[in-house]
PyMOL commands that place a pseudoatom at each C-alpha (Angstrom):
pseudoatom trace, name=CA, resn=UNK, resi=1, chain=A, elem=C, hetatm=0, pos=[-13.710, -26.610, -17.542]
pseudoatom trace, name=CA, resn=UNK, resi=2, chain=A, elem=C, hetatm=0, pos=[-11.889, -29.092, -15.236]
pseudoatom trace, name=CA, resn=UNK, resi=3, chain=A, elem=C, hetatm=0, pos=[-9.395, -29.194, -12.527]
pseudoatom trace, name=CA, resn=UNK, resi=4, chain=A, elem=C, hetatm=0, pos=[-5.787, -30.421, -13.240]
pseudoatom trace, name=CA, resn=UNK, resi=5, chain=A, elem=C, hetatm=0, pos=[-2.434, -30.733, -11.169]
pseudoatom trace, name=CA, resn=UNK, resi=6, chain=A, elem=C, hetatm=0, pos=[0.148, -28.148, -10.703]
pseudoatom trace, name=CA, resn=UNK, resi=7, chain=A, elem=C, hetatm=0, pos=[3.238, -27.339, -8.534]
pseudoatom trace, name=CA, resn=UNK, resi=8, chain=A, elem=C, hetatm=0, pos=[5.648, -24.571, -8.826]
pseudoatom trace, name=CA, resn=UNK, resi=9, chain=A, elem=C, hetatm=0, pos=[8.081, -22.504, -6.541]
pseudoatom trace, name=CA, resn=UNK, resi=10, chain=A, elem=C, hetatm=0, pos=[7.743, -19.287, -4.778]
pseudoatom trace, name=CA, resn=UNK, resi=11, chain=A, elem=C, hetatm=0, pos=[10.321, -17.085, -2.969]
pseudoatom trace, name=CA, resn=UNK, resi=12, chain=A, elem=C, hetatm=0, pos=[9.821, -14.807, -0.241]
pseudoatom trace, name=CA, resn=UNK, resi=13, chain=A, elem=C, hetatm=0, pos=[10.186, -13.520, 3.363]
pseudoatom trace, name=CA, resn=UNK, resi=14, chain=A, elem=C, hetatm=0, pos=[6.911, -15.528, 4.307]
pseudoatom trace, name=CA, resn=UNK, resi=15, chain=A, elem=C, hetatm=0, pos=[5.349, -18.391, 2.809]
pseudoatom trace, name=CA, resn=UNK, resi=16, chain=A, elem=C, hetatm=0, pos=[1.934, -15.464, 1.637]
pseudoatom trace, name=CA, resn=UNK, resi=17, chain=A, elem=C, hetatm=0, pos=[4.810, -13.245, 0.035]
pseudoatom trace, name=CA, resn=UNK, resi=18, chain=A, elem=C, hetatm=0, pos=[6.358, -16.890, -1.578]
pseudoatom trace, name=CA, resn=UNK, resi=19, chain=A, elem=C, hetatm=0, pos=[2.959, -17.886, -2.908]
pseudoatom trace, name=CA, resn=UNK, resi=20, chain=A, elem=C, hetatm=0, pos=[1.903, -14.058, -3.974]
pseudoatom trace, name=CA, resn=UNK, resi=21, chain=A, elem=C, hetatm=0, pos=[5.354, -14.571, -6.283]
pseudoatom trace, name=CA, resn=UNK, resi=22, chain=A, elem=C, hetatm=0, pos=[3.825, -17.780, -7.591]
pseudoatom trace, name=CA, resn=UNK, resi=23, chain=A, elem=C, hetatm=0, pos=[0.680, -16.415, -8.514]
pseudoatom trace, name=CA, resn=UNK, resi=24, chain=A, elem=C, hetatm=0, pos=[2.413, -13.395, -10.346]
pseudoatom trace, name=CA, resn=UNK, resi=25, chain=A, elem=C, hetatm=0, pos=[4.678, -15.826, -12.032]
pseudoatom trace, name=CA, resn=UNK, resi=26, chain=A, elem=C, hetatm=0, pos=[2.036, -17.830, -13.266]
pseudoatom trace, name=CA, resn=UNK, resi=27, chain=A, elem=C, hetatm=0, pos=[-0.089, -14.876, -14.364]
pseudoatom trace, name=CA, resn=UNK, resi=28, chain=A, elem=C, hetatm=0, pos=[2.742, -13.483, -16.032]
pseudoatom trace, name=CA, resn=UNK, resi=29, chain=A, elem=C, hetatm=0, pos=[3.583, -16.617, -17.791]
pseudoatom trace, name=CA, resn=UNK, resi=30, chain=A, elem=C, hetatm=0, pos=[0.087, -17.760, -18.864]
pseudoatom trace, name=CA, resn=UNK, resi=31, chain=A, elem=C, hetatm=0, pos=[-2.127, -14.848, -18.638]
pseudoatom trace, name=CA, resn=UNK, resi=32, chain=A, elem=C, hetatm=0, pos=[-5.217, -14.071, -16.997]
pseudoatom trace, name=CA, resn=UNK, resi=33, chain=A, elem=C, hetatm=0, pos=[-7.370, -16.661, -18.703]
pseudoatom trace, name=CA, resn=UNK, resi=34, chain=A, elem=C, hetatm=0, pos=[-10.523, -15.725, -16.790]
pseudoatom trace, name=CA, resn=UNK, resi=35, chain=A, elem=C, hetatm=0, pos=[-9.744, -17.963, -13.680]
pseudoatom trace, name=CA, resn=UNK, resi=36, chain=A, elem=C, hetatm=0, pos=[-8.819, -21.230, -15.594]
pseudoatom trace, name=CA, resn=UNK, resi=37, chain=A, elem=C, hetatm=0, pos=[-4.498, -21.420, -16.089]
pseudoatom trace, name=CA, resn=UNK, resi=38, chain=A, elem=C, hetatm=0, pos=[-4.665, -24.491, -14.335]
pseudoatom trace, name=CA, resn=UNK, resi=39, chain=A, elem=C, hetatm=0, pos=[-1.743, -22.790, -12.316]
pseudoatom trace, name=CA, resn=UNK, resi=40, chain=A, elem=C, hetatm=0, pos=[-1.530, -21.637, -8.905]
pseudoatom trace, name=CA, resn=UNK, resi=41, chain=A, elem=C, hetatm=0, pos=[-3.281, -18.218, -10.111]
pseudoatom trace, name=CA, resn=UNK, resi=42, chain=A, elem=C, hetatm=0, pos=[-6.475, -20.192, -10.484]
pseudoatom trace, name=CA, resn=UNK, resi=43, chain=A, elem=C, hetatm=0, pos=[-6.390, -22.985, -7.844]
pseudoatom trace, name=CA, resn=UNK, resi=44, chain=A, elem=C, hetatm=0, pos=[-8.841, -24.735, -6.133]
pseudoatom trace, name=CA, resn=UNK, resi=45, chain=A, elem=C, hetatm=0, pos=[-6.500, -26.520, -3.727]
pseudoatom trace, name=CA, resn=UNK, resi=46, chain=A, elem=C, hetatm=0, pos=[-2.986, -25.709, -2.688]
pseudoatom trace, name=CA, resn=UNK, resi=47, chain=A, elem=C, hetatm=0, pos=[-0.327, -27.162, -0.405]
pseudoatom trace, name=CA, resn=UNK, resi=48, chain=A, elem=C, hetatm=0, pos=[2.726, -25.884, 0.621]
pseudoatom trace, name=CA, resn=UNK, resi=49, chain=A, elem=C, hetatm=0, pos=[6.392, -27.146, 1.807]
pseudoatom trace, name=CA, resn=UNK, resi=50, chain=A, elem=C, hetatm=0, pos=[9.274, -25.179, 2.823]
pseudoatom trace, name=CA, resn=UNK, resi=51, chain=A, elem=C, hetatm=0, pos=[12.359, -25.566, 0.959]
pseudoatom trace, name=CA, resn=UNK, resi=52, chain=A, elem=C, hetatm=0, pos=[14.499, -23.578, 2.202]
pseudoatom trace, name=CA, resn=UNK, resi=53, chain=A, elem=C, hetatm=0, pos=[14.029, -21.097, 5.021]
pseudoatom trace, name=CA, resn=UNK, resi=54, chain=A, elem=C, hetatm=0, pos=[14.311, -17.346, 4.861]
pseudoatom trace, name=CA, resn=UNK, resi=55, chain=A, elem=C, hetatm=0, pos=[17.218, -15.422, 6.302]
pseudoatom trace, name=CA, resn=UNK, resi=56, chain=A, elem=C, hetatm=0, pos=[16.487, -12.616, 8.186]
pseudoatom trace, name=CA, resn=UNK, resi=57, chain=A, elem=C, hetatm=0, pos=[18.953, -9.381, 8.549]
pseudoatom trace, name=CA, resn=UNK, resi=58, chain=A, elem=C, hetatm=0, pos=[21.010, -9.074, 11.976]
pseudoatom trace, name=CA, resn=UNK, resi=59, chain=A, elem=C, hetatm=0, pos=[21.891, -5.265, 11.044]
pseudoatom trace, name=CA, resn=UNK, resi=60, chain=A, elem=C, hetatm=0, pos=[20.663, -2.570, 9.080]
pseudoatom trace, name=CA, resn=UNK, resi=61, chain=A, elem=C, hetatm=0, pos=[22.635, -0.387, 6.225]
pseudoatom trace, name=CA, resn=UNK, resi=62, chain=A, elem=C, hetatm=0, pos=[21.402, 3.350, 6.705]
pseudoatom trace, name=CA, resn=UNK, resi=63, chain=A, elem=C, hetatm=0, pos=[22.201, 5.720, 3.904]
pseudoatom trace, name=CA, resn=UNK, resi=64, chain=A, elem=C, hetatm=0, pos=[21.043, 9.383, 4.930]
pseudoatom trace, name=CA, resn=UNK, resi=65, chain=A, elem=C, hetatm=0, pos=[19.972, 11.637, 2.187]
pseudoatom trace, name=CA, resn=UNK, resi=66, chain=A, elem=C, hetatm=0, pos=[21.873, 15.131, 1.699]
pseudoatom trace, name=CA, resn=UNK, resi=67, chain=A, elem=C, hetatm=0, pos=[19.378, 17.903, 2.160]
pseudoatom trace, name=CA, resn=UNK, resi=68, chain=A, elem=C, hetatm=0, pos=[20.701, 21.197, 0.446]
pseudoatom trace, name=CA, resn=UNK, resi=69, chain=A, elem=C, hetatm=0, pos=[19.658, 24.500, 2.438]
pseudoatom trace, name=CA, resn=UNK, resi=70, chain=A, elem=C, hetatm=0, pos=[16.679, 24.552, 4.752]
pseudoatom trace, name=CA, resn=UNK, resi=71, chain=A, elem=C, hetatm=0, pos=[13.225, 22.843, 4.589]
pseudoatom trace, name=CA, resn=UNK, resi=72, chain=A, elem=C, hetatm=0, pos=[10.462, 25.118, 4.339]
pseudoatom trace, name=CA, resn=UNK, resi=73, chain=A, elem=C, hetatm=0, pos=[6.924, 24.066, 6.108]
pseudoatom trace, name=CA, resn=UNK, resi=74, chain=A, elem=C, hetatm=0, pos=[3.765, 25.268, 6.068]
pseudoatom trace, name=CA, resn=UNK, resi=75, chain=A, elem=C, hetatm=0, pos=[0.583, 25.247, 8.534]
pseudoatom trace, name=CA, resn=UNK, resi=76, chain=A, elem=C, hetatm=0, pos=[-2.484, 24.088, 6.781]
pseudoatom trace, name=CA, resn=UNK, resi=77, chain=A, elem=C, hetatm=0, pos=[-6.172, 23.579, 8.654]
pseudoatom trace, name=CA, resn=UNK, resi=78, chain=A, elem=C, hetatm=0, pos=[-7.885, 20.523, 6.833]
pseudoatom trace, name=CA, resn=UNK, resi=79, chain=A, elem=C, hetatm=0, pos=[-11.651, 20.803, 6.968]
pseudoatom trace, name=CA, resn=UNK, resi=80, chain=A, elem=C, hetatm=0, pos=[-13.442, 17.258, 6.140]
pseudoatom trace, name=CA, resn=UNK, resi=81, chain=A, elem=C, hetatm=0, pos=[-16.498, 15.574, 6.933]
pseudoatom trace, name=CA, resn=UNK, resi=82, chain=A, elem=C, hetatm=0, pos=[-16.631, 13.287, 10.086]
pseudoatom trace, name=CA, resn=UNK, resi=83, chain=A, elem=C, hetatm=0, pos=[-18.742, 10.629, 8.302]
pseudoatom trace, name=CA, resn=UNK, resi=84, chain=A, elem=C, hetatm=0, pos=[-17.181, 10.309, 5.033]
pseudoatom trace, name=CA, resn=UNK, resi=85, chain=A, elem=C, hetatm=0, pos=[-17.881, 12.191, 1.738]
pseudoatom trace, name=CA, resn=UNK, resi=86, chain=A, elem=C, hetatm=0, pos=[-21.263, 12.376, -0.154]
pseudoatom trace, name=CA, resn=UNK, resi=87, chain=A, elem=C, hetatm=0, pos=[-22.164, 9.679, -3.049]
pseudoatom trace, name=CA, resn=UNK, resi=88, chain=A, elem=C, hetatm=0, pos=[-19.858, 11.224, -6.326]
pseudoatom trace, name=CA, resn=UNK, resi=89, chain=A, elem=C, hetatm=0, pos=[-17.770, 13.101, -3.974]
pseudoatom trace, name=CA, resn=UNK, resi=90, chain=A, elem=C, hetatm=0, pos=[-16.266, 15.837, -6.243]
pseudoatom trace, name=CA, resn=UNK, resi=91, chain=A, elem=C, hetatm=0, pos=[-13.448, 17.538, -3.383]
pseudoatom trace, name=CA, resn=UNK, resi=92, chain=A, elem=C, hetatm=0, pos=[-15.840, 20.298, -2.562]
pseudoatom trace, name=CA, resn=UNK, resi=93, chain=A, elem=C, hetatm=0, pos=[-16.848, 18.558, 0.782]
pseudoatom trace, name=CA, resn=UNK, resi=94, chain=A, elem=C, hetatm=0, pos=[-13.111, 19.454, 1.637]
pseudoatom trace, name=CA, resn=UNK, resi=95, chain=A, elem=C, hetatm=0, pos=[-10.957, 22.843, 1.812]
pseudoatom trace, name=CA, resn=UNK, resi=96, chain=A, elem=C, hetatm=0, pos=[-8.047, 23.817, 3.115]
pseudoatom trace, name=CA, resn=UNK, resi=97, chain=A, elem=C, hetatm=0, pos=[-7.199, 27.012, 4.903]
pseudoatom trace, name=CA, resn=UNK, resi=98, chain=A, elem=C, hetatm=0, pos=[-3.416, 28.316, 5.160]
pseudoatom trace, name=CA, resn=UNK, resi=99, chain=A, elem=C, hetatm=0, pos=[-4.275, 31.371, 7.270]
pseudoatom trace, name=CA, resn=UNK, resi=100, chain=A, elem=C, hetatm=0, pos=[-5.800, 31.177, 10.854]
pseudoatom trace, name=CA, resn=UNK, resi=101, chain=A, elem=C, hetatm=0, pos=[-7.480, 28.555, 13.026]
pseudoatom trace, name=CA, resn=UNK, resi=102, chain=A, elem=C, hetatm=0, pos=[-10.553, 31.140, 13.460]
pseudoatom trace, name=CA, resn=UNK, resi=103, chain=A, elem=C, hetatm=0, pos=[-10.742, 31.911, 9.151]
pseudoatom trace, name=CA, resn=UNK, resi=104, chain=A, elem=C, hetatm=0, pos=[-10.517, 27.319, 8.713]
pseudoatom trace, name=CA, resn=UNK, resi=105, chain=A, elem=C, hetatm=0, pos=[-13.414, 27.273, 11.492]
pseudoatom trace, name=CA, resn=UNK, resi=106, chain=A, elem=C, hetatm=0, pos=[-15.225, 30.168, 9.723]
pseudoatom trace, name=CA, resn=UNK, resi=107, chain=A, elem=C, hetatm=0, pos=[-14.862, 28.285, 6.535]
pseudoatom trace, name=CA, resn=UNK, resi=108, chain=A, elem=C, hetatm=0, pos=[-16.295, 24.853, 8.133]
pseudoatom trace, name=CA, resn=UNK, resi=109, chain=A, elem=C, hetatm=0, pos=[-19.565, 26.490, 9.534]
pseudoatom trace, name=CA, resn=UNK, resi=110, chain=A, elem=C, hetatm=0, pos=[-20.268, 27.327, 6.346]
pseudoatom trace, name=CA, resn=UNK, resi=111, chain=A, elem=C, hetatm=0, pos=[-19.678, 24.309, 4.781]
pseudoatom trace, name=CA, resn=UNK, resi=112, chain=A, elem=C, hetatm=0, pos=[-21.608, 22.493, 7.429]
pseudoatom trace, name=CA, resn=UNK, resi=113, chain=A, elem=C, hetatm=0, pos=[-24.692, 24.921, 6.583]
pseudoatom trace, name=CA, resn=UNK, resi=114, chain=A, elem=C, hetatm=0, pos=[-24.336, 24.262, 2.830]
pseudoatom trace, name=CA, resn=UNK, resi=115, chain=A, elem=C, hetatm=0, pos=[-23.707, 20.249, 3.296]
pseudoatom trace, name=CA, resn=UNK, resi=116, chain=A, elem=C, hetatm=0, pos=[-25.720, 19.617, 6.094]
pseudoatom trace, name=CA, resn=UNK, resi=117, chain=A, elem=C, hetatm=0, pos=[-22.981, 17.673, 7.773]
pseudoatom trace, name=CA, resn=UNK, resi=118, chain=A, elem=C, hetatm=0, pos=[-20.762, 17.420, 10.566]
pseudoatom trace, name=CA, resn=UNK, resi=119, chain=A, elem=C, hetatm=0, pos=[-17.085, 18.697, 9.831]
pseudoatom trace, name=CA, resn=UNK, resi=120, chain=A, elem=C, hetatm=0, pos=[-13.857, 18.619, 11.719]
pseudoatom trace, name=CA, resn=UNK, resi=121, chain=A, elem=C, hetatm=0, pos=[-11.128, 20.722, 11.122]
pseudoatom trace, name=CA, resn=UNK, resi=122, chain=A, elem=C, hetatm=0, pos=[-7.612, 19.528, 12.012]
pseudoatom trace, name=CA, resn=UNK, resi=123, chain=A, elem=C, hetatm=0, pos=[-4.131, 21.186, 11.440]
pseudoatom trace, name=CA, resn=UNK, resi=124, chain=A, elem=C, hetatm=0, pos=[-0.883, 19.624, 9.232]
pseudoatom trace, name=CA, resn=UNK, resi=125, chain=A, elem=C, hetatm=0, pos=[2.538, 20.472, 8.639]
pseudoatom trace, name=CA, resn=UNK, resi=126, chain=A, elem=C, hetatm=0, pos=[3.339, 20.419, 4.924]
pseudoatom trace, name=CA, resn=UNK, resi=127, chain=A, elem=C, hetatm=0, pos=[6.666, 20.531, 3.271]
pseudoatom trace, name=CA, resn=UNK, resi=128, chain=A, elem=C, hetatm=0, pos=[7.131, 23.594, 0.388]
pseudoatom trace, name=CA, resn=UNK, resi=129, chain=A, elem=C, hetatm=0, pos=[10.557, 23.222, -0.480]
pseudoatom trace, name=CA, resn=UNK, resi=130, chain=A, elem=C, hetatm=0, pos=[13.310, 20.596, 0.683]
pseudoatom trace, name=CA, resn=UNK, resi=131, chain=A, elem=C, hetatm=0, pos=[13.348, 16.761, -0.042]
pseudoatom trace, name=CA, resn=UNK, resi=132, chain=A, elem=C, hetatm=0, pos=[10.934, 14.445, 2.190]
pseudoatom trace, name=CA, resn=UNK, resi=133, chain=A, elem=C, hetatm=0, pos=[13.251, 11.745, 1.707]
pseudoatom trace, name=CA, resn=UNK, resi=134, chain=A, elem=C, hetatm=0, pos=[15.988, 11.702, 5.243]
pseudoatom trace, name=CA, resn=UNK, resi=135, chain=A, elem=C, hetatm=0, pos=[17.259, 8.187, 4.554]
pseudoatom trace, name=CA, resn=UNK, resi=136, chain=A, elem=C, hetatm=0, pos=[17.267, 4.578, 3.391]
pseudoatom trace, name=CA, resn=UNK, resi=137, chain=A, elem=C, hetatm=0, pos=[17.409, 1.943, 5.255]
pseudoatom trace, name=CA, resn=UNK, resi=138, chain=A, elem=C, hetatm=0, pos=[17.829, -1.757, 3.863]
pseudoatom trace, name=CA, resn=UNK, resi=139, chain=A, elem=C, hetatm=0, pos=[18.682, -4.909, 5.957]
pseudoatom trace, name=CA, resn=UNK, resi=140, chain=A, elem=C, hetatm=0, pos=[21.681, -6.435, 5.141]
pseudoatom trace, name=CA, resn=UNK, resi=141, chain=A, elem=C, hetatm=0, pos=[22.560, -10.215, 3.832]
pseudoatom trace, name=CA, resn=UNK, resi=142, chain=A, elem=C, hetatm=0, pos=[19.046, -11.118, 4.158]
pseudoatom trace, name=CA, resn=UNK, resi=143, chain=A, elem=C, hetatm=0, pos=[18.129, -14.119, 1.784]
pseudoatom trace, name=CA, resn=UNK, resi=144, chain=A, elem=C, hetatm=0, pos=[14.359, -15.251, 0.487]
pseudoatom trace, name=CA, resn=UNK, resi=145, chain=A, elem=C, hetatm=0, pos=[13.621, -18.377, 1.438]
pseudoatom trace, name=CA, resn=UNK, resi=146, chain=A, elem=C, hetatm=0, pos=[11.562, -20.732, -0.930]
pseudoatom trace, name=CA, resn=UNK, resi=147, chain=A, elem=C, hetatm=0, pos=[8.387, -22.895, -0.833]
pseudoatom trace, name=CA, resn=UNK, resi=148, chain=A, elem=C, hetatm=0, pos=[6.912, -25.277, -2.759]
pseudoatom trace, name=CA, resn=UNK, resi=149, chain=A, elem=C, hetatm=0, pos=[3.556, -25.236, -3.874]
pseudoatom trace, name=CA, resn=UNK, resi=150, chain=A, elem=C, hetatm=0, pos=[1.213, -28.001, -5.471]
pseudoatom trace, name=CA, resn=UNK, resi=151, chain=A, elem=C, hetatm=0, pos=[-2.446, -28.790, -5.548]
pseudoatom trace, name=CA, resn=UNK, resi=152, chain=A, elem=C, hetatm=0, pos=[-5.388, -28.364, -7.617]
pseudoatom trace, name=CA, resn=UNK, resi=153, chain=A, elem=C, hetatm=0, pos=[-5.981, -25.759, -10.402]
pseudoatom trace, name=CA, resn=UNK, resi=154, chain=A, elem=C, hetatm=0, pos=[-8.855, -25.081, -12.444]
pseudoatom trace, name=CA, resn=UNK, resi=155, chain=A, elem=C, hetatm=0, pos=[-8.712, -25.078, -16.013]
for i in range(1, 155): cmd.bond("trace and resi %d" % i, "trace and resi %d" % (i + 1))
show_as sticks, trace
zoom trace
């Protein structure tokens, strides 16, 4: 085990996503090697110089999704615990209730007598049938910029 030299080149929006590249380069390319590639995946010490910087979109390209016929929702009550679920939580500290406010109240006394816990019960809108997707939107002519990395690596 020692500590050895390395440099290599990341691209990205920001230097982190740059160097988050590097690392996955480096861990594709040499492995996992418990912490000792003597890359940028296991380094002790790292610099970093911009090379070139990134270029950000002006405008956006929006491509809307064709929905076919109508969505169809649905009114569910959520009943949960306030202060988080019980040590091997197994989903029966939480139910659902898609008739009335009064039944998903109903429901949560009961639970709260047979967990001895505090429960809220809040209301959601699901989707049944229809696509969730309504569009895409991706910036356009934006370029990665690139950053050079070096330092010290153990391996």
């Amino acid at each position: 085990m020692g500590r050895q030299d390395f440099s290599c080149v990341g691209v990205g929006m920001t230097e982190a996503e740059a160097k988050e590249y590097a690392r996955k380069e480096a861990r594709d390319y040499s492995g996992h090697q418990e912490g000792y590639s003597g890359d940028i995946n296991s380094a002790t010490e790292c610099h970093s110089k911009m090379i070139s910087a990134p270029k950000f979109a002006k405008s956006c390209k929006v491509e809307k999704a064709v929905q076919k016929g109508a969505r169809q929702w649905e009114t569910v009550f959520v009943i949960e615990p306030i202060w988080g679920f019980s040590e091997g939580y197994n989903n029966k500290e939480r139910a659902e209730v898609k008739t009335t406010q009064g039944d998903a109240i109903k429901k949560a006394k009961e639970m709260s007598l047979k967990f001895n816990k505090t429960f809220s019960v809040h209301i959601e809108k699901r989707l049944v049938t229809g696509d969730n997707k309504i569009a895409e939107i991706t910036p356009k002519n934006s370029t990665a910029g690139k950053w050079k990395f070096w330092g010290l690596a153990r391996c």
